[in-house]
C-alpha positions in Angstrom: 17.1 -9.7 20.8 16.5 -13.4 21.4 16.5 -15.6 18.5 13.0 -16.8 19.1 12.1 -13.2 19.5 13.6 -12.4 16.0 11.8 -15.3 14.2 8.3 -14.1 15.9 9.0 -10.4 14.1 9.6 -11.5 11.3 7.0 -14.1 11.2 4.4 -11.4 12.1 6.1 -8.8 9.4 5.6 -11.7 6.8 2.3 -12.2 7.8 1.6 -8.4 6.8 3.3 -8.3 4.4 1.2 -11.2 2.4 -2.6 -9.8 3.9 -1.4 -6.1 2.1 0.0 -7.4 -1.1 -3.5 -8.0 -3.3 -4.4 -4.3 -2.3 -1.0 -2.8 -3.3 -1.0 -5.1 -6.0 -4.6 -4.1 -7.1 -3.2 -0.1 -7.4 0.4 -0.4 -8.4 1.9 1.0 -11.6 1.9 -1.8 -13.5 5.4 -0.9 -15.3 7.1 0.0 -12.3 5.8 -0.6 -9.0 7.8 2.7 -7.3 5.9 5.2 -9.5 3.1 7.4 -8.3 -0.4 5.8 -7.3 -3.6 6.8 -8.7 -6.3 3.8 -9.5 -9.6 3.0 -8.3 -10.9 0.7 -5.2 -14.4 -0.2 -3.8 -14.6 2.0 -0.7 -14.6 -1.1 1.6 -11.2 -1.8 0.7 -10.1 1.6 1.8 -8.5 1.0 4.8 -6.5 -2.0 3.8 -5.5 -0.1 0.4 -4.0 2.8 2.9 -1.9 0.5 5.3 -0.8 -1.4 1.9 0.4 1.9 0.5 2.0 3.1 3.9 3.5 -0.6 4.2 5.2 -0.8 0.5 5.6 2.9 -0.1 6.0 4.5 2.9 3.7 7.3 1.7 0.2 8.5 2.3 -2.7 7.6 0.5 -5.1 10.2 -0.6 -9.0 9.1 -1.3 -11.5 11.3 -3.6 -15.2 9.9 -4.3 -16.3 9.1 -7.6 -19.5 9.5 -9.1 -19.4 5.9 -9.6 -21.5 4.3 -6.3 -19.0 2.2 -4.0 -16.2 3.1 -5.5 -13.1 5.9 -5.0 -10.4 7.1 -6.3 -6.8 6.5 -4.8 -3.8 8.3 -5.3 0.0 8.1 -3.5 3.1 9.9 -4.8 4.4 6.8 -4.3 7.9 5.0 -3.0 10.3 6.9 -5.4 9.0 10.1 -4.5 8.1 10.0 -0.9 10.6 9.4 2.0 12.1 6.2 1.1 12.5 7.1 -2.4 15.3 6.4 -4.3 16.1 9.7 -4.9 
């Protein structure tokens, strides 16, 4: 891989990385940001919210409505218990 190449991945990883983190951010455990997920989102934020999850955590995002209009439920077991986990 070409250094040019290189820098252009990484660039385009950083650039990911910093559209995901205010929807991670908006779900993690506040203590410990490995632990399982389970907050609420508006439901247009769902899809970002699920590639945020997948991108920090590795894991699947699961989404349940609420009887609240617009909103939903959002739960992920979360880094230290899915693939990546330090377990």
């Amino acid at each position: 891989m070409t250094e040019e190449k290189r820098a252009e991945m990484i660039a385009k990883m950083n650039a990911e990385k910093d559209e995901l983190t205010p929807y991670f951010e908006a779900v993690q455990d506040r203590g410990d940001w490995k632990n399982p997920i389970d907050g609420f989102i508006r439901e247009e934020d769902i899809q970002k919210t699920a590639s945020a999850i997948m991108f920090f955590t590795a894991t699947t995002a699961s989404f349940e409505n609420t009887t609240s209009p617009g909103w939903v439920r959002v739960t992920s077991e979360g880094y230290r218990r899915g693939p990546a986990g330090d377990h």
